[in-house]
C-alpha positions as CSV (number, residue, x, y, z in Angstrom):
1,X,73.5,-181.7,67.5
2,X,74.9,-185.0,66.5
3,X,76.8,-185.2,69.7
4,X,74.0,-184.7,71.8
5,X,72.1,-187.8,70.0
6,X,75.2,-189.9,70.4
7,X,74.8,-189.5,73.8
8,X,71.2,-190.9,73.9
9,X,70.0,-194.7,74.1
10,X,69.7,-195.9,70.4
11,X,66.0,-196.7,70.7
12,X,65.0,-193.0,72.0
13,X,67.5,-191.3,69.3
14,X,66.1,-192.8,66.5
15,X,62.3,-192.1,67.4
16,X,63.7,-188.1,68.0
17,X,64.7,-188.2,64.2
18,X,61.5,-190.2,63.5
19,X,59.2,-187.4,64.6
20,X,59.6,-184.8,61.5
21,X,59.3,-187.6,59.1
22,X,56.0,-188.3,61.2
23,X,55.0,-185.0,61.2
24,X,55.3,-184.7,57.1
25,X,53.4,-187.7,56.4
26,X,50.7,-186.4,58.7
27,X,50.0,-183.2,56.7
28,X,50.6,-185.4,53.3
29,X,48.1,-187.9,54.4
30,X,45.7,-184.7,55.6
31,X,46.1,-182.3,52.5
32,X,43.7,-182.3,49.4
33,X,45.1,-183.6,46.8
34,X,43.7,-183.4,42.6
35,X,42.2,-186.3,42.4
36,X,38.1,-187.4,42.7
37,X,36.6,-190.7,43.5
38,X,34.0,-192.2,41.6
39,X,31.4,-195.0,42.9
40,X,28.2,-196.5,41.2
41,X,25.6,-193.7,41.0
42,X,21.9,-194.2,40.6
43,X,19.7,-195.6,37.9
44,X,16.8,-194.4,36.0
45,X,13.7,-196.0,33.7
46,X,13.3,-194.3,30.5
47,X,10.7,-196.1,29.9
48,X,9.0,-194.7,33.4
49,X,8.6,-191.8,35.4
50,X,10.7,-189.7,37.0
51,X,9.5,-187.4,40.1
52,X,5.8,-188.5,38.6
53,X,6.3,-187.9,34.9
54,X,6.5,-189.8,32.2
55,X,10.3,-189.7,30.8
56,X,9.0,-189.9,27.7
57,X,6.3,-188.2,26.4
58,X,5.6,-188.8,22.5
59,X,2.4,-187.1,20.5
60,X,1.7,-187.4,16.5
61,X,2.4,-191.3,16.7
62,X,0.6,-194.3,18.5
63,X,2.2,-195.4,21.5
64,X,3.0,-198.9,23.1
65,X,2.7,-199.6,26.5
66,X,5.8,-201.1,27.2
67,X,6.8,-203.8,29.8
68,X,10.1,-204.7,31.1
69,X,12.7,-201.5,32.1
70,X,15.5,-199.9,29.9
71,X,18.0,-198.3,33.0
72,X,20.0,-195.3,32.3
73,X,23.5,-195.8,34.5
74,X,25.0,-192.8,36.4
75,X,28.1,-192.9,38.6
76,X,28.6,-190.5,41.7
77,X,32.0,-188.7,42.0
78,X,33.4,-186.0,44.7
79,X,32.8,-182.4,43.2
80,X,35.1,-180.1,41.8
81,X,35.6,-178.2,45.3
82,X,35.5,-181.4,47.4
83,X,39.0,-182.1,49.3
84,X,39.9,-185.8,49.0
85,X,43.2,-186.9,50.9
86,X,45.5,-189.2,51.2
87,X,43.2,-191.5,52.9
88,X,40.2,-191.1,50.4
89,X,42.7,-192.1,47.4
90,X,44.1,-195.2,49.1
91,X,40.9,-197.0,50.1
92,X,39.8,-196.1,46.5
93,X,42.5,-198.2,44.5
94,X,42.1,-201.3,46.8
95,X,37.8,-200.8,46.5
96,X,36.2,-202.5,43.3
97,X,33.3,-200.1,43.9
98,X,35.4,-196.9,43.6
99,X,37.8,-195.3,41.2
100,X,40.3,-192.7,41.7
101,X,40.6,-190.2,38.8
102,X,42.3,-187.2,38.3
103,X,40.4,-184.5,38.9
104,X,41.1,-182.5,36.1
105,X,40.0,-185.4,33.7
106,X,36.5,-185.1,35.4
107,X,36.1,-181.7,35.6
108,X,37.3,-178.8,33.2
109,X,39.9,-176.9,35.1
110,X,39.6,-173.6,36.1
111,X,35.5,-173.6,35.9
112,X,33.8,-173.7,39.1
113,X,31.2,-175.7,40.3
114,X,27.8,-173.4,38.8
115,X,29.9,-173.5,35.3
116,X,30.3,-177.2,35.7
117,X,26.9,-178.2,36.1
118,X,25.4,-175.8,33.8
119,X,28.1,-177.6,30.9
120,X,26.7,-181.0,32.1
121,X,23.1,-179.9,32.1
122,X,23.7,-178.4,28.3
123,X,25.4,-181.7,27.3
124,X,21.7,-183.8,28.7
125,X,20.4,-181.0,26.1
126,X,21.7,-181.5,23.6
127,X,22.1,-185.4,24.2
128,X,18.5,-185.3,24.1
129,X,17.8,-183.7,21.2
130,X,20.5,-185.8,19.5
131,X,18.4,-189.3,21.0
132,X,15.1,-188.1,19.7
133,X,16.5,-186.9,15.9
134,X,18.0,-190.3,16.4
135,X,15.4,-192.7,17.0
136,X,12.7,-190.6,15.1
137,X,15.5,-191.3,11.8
138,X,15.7,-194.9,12.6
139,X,11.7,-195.4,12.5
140,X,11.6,-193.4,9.6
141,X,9.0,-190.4,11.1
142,X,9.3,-186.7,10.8
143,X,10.2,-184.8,14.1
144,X,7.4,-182.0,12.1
145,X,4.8,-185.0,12.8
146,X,5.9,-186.5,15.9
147,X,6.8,-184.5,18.7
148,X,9.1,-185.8,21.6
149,X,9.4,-184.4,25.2
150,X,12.0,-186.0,27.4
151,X,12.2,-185.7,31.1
152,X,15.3,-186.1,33.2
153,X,16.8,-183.1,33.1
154,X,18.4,-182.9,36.7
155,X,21.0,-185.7,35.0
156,X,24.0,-183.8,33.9
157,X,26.2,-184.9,30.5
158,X,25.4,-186.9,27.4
159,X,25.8,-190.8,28.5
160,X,21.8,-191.7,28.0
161,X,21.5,-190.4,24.6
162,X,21.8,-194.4,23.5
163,X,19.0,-195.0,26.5
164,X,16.0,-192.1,25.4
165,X,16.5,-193.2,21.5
166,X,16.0,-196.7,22.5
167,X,13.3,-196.1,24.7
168,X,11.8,-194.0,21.9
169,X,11.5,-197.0,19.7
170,X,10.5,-199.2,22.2
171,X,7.4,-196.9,23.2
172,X,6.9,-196.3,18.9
173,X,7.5,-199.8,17.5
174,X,8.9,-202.1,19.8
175,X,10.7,-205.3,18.5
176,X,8.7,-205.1,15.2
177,X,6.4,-208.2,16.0
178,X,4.5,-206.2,18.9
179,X,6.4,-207.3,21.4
180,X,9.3,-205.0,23.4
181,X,12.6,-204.7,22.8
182,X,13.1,-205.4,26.5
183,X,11.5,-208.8,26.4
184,X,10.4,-207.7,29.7
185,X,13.5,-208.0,31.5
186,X,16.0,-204.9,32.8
187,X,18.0,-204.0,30.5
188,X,20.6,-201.5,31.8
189,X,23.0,-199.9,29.7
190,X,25.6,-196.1,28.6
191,X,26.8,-194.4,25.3
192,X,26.6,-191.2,23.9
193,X,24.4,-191.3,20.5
194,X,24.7,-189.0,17.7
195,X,22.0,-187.8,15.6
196,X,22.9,-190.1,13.0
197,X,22.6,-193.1,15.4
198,X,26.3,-193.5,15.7
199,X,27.2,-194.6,19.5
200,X,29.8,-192.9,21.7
201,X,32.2,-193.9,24.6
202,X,31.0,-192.5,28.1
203,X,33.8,-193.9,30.8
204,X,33.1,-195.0,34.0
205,X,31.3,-198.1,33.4
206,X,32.7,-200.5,35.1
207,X,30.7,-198.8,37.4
208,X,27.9,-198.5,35.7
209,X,27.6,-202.1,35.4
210,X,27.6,-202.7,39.1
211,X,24.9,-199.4,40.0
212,X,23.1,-201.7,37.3
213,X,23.5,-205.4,38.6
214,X,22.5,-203.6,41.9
215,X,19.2,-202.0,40.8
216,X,17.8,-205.8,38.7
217,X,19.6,-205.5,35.6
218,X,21.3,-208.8,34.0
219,X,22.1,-207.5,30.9
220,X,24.1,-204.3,30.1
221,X,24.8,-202.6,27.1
222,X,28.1,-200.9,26.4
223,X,29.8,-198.8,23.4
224,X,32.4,-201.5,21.8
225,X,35.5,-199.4,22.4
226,X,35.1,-199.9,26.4
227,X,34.3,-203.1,26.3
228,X,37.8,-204.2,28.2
229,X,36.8,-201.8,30.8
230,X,33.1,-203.2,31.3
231,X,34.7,-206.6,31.4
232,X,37.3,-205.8,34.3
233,X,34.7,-205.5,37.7
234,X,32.4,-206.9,35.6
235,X,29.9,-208.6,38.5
236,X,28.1,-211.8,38.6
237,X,25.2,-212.4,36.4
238,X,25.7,-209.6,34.1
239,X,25.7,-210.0,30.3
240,X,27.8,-207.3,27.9
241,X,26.4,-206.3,25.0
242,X,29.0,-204.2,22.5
243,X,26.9,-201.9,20.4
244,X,28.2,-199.2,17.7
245,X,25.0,-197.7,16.5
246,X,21.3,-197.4,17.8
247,X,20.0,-199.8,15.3
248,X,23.2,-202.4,16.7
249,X,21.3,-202.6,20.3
250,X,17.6,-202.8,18.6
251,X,18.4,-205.4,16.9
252,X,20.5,-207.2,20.2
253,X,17.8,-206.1,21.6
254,X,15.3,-208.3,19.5
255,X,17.5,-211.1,19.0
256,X,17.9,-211.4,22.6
257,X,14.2,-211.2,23.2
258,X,13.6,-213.9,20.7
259,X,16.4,-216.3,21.8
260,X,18.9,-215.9,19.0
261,X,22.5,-215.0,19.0
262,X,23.5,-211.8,20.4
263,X,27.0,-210.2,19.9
264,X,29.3,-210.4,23.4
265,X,32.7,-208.6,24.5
């Protein structure tokens, strides 16, 4: 073998012995490989409707009407099944609108794809039921007097438990002074919330912040322990607010709306 490529012009040899390593790039480049990419998702109003519903629907208590927008953030990412490739996971690092994660820190492994999203869709559950015991606490009402129906159920996983018990409060009591926590502006924000008001780390909002900036938002709220992460695509225009508790962002919330100092990253 080596005798018959001596015998060959240098040029022509060395693209013969090129080919296999060609040919196994080709299939690497081609095969699926563990990983899912992420991109900024949609955005909804708590404080509106969704598919011609209220979001929030609240009986036993006066309500506000509200002005301004409180945006829940959502990012998009390949399913559990999808086959991303070489390609997919290259144009995803050098991309500031996409991440590439492994898969297996997305998505549970060995569940498929019905066991997924009924896990994500029990998570919105029982985020929901965590947001209204939440915000109902922090106003100091009974959930046996006031009655709470949220609306968004087609969202899978916890990250707008911070979002409904804010827009609880905002519909209930607003700033306090009879304005709204908004101040009329977009507020967009993420975080897990506890019962107890305590706020939780989500991931994936550095792109949030940019499915935010993109639907009107200018400032954004964010659980302090990602805070470096918000920061690092962090787009133009867009304020960070670090909260650790529900009644942290009400009352960022109000200071902001009446022009005093508000906590940053």
């Amino acid at each position: 073998m080596s005798s018959w490529l001596s015998r060959l012009p240098r040029a022509r040899a060395l693209v013969l012995c090129a080919l296999p390593l060609l040919a196994l790039l080709l299939v690497a480049g081609l095969a699926p490989l563990p990983f899912t990419v992420a991109q900024p998702g949609t955005t909804s109003d708590v404080l509106g409707e969704h598919r011609g519903e209220p979001v929030i629907t609240i009986s036993g208590a006066p309500v506000r009407r509200t002005d301004g927008r409180l945006l829940m953030t959502t990012i998009l990412a390949t399913g559990p099944d999808a086959d991303v490739d070489l390609g997919d996971v290259v144009d995803g690092w050098f991309r500031t609108d996409r991440a590439v994660l492994p898969r297996g820190s997305v998505y549970p492994p060995g569940q498929s794809e019905a066991e997924i999203e009924k896990r994500n869709l029990g998570q919105m559950e029982q985020s929901q039921n965590s947001a209204v015991t939440a915000a109902l606490g922090y106003l100091g009402r009974s959930p046996q007097q006031v009655k709470v129906d949220l609306r968004l159920a087609d969202v899978g996983g916890p990250s707008a438990g911070l979002f409904f018990a804010l827009g609880i409060v905002d519909k209930i009591r607003g700033d306090g002074s009879g304005g709204d926590l908004t101040g009329g502006r977009t507020i967009a924000g993420t975080g897990t919330v506890a019962a107890d008001g305590t706020v939780g780390a989500v991931g994936g909002v550095s792109l949030k912040t940019q499915a935010a900036r993109r639907d009107g938002a200018t400032v954004f709220l964010v659980p302090k322990a990602e805070c470096a992460q918000a920061e690092a695509e962090l787009p133009a225009g867009m304020r960070l607010v670090p909260v650790t508790a529900l009644k942290d962002a009400v009352a960022s919330l109000t200071a902001l709306e009446q022009g005093k100092a508000v906590p940053s990253c």
